[in-house]
C-alpha positions as CSV (number, residue, x, y, z in Angstrom):
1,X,-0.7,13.1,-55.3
2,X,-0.7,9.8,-56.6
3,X,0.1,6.5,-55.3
4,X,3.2,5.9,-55.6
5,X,4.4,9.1,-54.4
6,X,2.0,8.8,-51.2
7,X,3.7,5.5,-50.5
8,X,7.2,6.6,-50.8
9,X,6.3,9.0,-48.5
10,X,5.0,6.5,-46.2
11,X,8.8,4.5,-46.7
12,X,10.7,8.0,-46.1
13,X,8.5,8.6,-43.0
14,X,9.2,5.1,-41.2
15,X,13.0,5.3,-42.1
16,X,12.8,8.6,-39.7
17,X,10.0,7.5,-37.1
18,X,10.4,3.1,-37.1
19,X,6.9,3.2,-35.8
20,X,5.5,4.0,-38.9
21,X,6.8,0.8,-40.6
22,X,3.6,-1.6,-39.9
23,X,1.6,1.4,-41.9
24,X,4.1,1.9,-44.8
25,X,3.9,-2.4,-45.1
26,X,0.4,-2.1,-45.4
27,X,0.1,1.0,-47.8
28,X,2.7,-1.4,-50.0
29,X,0.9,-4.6,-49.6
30,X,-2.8,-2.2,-50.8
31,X,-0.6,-0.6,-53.8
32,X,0.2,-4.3,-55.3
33,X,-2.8,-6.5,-54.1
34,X,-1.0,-8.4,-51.9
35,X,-2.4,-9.9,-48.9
36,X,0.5,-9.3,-47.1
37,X,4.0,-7.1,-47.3
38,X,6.9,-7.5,-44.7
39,X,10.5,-6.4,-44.0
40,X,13.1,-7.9,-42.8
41,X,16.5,-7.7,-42.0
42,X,19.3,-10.5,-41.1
43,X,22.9,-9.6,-39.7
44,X,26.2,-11.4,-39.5
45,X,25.2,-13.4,-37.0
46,X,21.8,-14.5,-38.7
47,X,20.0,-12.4,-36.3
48,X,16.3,-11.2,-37.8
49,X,14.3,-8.6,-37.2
50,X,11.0,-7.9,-39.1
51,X,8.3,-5.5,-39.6
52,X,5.0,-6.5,-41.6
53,X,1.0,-6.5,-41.8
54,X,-0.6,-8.1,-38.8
55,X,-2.2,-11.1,-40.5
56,X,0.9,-12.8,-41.1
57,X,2.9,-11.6,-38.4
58,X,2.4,-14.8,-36.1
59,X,3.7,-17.0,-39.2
60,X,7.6,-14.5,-38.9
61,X,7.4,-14.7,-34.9
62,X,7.7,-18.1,-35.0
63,X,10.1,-18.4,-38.1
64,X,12.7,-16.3,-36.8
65,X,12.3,-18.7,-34.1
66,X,12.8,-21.6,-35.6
67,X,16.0,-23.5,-37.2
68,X,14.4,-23.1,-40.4
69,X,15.7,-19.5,-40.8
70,X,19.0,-20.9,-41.2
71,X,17.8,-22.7,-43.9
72,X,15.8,-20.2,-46.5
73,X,16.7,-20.2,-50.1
74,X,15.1,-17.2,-50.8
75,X,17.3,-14.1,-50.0
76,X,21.1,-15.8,-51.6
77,X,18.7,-17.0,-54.5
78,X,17.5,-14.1,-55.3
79,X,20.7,-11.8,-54.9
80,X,22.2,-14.5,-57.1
81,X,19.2,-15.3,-59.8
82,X,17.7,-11.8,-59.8
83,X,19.9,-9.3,-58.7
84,X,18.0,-5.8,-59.1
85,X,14.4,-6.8,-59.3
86,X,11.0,-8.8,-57.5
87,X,10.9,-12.3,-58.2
88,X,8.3,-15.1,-57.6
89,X,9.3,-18.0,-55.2
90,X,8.5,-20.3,-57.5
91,X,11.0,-18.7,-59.8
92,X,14.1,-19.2,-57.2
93,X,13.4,-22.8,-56.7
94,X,12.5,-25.9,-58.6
95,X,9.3,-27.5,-58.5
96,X,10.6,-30.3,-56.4
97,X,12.6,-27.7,-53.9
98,X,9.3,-26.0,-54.3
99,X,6.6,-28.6,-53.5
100,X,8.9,-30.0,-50.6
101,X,9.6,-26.5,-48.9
102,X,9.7,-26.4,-45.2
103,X,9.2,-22.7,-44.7
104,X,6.1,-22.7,-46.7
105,X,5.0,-25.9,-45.1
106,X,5.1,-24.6,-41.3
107,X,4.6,-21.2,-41.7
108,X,3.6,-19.6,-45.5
109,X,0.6,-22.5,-45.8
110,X,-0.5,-22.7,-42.2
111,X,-1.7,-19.0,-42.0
112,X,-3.8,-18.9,-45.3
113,X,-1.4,-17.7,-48.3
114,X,0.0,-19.8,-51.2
115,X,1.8,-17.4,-53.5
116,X,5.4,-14.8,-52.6
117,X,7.2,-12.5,-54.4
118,X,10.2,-10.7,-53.0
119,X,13.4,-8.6,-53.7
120,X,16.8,-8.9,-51.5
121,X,19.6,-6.6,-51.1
122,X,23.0,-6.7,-49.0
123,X,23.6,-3.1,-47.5
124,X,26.7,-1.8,-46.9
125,X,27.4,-3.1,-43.0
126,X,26.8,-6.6,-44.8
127,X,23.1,-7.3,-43.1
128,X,20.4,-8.4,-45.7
129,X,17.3,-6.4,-46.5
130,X,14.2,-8.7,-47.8
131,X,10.9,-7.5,-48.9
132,X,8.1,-10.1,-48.8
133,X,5.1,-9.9,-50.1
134,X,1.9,-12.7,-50.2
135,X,-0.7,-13.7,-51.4
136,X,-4.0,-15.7,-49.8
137,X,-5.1,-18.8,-51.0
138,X,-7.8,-18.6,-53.9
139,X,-5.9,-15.6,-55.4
140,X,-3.6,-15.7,-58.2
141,X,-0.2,-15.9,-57.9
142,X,1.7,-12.3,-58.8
143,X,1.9,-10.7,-62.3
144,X,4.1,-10.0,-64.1
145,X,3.0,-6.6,-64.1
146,X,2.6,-6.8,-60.9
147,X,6.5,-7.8,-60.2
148,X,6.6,-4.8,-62.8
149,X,4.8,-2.6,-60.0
150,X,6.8,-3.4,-57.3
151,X,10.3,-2.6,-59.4
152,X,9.3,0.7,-60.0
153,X,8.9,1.2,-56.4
154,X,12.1,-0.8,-55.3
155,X,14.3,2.2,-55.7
156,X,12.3,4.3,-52.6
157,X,12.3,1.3,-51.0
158,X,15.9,0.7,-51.0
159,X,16.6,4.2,-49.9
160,X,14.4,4.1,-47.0
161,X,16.3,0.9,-46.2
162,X,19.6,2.6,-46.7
163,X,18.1,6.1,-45.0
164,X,17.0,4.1,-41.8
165,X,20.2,2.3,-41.5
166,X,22.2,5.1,-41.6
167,X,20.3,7.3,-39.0
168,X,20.6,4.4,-37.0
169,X,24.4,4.8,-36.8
170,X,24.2,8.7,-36.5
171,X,21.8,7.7,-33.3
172,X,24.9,5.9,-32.2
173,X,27.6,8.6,-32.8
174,X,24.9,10.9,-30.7
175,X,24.4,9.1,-27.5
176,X,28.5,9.1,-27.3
177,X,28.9,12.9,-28.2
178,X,25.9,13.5,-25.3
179,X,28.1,11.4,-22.9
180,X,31.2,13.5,-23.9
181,X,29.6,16.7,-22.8
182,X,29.5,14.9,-19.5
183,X,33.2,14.3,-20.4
184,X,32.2,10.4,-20.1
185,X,34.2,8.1,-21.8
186,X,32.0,6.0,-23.9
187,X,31.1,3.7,-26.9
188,X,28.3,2.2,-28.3
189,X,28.2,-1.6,-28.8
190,X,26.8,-3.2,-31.9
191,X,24.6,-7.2,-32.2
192,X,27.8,-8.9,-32.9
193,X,29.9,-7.1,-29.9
194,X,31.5,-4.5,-32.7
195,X,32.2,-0.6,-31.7
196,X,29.7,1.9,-33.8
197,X,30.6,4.8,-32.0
198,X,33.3,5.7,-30.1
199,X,34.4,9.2,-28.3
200,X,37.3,11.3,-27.9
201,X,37.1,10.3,-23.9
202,X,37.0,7.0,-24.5
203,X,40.2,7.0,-27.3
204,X,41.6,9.2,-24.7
205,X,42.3,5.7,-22.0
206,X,44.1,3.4,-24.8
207,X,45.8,1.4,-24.9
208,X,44.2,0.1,-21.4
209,X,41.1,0.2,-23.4
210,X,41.1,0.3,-27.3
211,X,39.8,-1.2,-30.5
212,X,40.9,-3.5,-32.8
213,X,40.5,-5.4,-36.1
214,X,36.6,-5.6,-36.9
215,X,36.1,-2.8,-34.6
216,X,36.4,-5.3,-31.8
217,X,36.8,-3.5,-28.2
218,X,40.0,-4.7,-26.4
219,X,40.7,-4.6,-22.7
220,X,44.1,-4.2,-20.7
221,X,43.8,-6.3,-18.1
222,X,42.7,-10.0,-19.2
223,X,40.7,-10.5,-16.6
224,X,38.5,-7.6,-17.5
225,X,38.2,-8.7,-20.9
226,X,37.0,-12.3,-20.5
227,X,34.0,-10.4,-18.2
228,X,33.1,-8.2,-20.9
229,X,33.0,-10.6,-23.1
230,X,31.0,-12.8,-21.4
231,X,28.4,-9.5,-20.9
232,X,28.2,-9.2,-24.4
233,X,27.6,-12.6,-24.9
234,X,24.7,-12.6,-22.4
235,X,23.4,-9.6,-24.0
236,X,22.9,-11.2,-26.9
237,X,21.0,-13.8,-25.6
238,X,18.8,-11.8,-23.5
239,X,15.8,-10.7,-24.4
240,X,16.4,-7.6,-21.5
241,X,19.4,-7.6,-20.4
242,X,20.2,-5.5,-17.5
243,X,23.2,-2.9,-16.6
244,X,26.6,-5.3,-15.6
245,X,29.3,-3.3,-14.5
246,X,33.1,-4.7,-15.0
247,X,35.8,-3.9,-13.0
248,X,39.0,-3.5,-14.6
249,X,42.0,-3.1,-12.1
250,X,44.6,-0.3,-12.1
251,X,48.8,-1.2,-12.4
252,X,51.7,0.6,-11.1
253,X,49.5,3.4,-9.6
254,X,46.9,3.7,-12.6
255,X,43.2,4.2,-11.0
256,X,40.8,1.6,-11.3
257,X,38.2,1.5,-13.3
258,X,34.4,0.5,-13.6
259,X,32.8,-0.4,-17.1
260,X,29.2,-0.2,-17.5
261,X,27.6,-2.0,-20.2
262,X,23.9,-0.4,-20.0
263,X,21.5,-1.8,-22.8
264,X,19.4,0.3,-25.5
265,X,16.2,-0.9,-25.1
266,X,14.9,-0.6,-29.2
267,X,11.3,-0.1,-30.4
268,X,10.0,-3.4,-31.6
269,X,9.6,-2.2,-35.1
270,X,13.2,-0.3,-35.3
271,X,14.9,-3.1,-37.2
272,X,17.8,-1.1,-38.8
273,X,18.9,-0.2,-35.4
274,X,22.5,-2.2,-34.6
275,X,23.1,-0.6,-31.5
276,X,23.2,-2.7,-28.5
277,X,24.6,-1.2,-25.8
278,X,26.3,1.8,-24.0
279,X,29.8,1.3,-22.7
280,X,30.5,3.8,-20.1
281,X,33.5,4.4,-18.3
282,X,33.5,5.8,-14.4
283,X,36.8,5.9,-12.1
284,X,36.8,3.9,-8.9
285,X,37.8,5.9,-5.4
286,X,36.8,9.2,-6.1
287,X,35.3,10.9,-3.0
288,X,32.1,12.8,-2.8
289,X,28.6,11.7,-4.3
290,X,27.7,10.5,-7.7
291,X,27.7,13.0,-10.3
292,X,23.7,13.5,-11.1
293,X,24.4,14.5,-14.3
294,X,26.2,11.3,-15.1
295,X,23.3,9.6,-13.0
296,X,20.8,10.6,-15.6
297,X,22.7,10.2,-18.4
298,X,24.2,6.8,-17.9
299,X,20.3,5.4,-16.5
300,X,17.6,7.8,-17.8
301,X,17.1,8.8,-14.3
302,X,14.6,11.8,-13.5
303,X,16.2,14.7,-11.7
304,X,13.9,13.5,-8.6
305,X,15.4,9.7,-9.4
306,X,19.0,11.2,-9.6
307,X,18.6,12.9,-6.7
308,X,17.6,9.7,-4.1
309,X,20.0,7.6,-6.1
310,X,22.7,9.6,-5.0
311,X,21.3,9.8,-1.5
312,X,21.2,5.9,-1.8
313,X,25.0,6.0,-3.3
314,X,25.7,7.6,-0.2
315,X,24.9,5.2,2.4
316,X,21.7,7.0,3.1
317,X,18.3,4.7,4.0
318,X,15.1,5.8,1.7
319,X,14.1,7.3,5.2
320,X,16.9,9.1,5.5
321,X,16.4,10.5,1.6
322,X,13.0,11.5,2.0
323,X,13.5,13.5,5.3
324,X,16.5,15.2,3.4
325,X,14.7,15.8,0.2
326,X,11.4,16.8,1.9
327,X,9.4,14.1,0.3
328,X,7.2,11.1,2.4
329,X,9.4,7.6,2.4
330,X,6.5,6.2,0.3
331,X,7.5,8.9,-2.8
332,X,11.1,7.8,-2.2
333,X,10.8,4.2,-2.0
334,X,8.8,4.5,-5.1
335,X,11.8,6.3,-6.7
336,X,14.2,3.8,-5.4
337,X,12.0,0.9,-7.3
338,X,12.3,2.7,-10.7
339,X,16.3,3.1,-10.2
340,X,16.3,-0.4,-9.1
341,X,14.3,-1.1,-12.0
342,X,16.9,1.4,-14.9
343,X,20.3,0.0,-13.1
344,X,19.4,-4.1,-13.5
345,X,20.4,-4.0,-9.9
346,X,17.9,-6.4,-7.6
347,X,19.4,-5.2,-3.7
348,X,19.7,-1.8,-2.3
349,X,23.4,-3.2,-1.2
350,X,24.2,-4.0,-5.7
351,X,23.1,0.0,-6.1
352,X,25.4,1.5,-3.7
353,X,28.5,-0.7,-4.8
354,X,27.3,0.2,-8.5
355,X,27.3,3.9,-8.0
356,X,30.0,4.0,-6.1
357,X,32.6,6.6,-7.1
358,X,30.2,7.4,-10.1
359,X,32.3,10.2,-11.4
360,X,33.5,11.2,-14.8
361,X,37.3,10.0,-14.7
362,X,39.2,12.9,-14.1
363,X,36.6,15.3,-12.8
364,X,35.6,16.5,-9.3
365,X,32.4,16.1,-7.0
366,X,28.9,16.3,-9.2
367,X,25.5,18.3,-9.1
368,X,23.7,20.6,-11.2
């Protein structure tokens, strides 16, 4: 097997397993003699997410940081100037741009490399795939035979791009068909607040609860919507957000409703991933316990979690749940921390009022 079919293999692999993205930017950085090789991605909203070799991974950490992302040349110059190849820096700017460069004065220049190449692509959501590769001071800059190299490869690299972002929306479509077998109504939120996935249970409560232009979620009641909105909005800024629950009020004899906005906490290195956040809708006022099975599907609780979170639900003190479940208080107290820790909630008090009534809408008491 040669080397370019071993690292397309490497590409294909990380668009399936995200892990495996640091490796397949080192295989390609080995394959061109680069001293470095990095991918990144930008949304809408300017948002960026990167994978790349470790010795210049401080150097992105701080530019995606910094104002100066909102401020590169690179990717619009070279989906403008060279459309459907690699190109050199130095061929996207002009020797004064060039020489007076911010990006390469604070963060390409700092950590010991001179020279770039790179190829940029708009996929079909509109986000912005770049490939960046460097080179150390000392060496010289790219070849064009090198450049050569790395167009050969672009076209696995562009699929594994195109692969991994579109798994990432079948991810999506799953985690609402699981929460339909729960007969859930749910959706899954996207970085800039837009539906990916919605179900059949969820479509089922418009127009109290529907989508819009841009795949924008619209609420009912006014009221409700401002507090989603302002969820989302903290989301974004959030490094880990927690579960918020919104209550959306009932008219003319309509039941109540809770929506919880429960985040997807990503692997560092899945960058295609959009998905934000689960919406999932519960009634308000039914009687009887929590449904467990909506307990561990909404909050990745254990069976042994779901079970003392429903004793908890119930009004029931950890002693209480541990003399019931036949386990010592110590065992349930520990439970009670992880649940605390999976729901966002900080009090025992925030649990009970957020499990509260935690049925599927329309369905009767819960268990397994």
């Amino acid at each position: 097997m040669n080397a370019e079919s071993t690292l397309a293999d490497r590409l294909y692999e990380a668009a399936m397993i995200p892990e495996l993205w640091g490796d397949a930017c080192t295989a390609l950085a080995d394959t061109v003699g680069s001293s470095t090789a990095s991918i990144f991605t930008v949304d809408t909203l300017g948002k960026h997410r990167f994978v790349t070799t470790p010795n210049i991974a401080e150097a992105f950490a701080g530019f995606i940081e910094s104002e100066h992302r909102f401020n590169n040349l690179r990717p619009i110059r070279a989906m403008e100037r060279f459309p459907f190849s690699f190109a050199r820096t130095t061929d996207l700017m002009s020797a004064e741009e060039y020489a007076s460069d911010a990006i390469n004065r604070d963060f390409i220049h700092p950590h010991g490399m001179e020279w770039e190449a790179g190829y940029a692509f708009q996929e079909p959501t509109g986000h912005i795939v770049v490939i960046s590769l460097m080179r150390a001071f000392g060496l010289d800059h790219f070849s064009p035979e090198q450049l050569q190299h790395l167009n050969l490869l672009k076209p696995d690299i562009s699929r594994a791009a195109y692969m991994a972002s579109r798994l990432a929306f079948k991810e999506a479509r799953s985690m609402t068909e699981t929460l339909s077998m729960l007969r859930l109504p749910a959706a899954v939120i996207g970085d800039a607040g837009q539906v990916l996935a919605m179900n059949p249970e969820l479509e089922a409560l418009s127009p109290r609860i529907r989508t819009t232009a841009g795949n924008r979620l619209v609420l009912e009641s006014a009221g409700a919507r401002v507090l989603l909105e302002e969820a989302i909005a903290r989301y974004r800024a959030q490094a880990e957000p927690t579960v918020q629950s919104v209550p959306m009020l009932g008219e003319d004899g309509v039941t109540p409703l809770i929506l919880h906005l429960l985040p997807i906490r990503r692997a560092a290195r899945d960058i295609f991933s959009r998905a934000m956040a689960v919406l999932a809708v519960t009634e308000v006022g039914q009687v009887g316990p929590p449904d467990m099975r909506v307990l561990c599907g909404l909050f990745d609780l254990t069976p042994a979690e779901a079970r003392v979170a429903r004793g908890i639900a119930m009004a029931h003190t950890p002693e209480m749940v541990a003399a019931s479940l036949n386990v010592s208080v110590e065992t349930a107290r520990s439970h009670l921390k992880r649940i605390m820790h999976k729901t966002g909630t900080t009090r025992q008090a925030e649990l009970v009022l957020l499990l509260s009534g935690l049925n599927a809408p329309g369905s009767g008491q819960g268990g397994f």
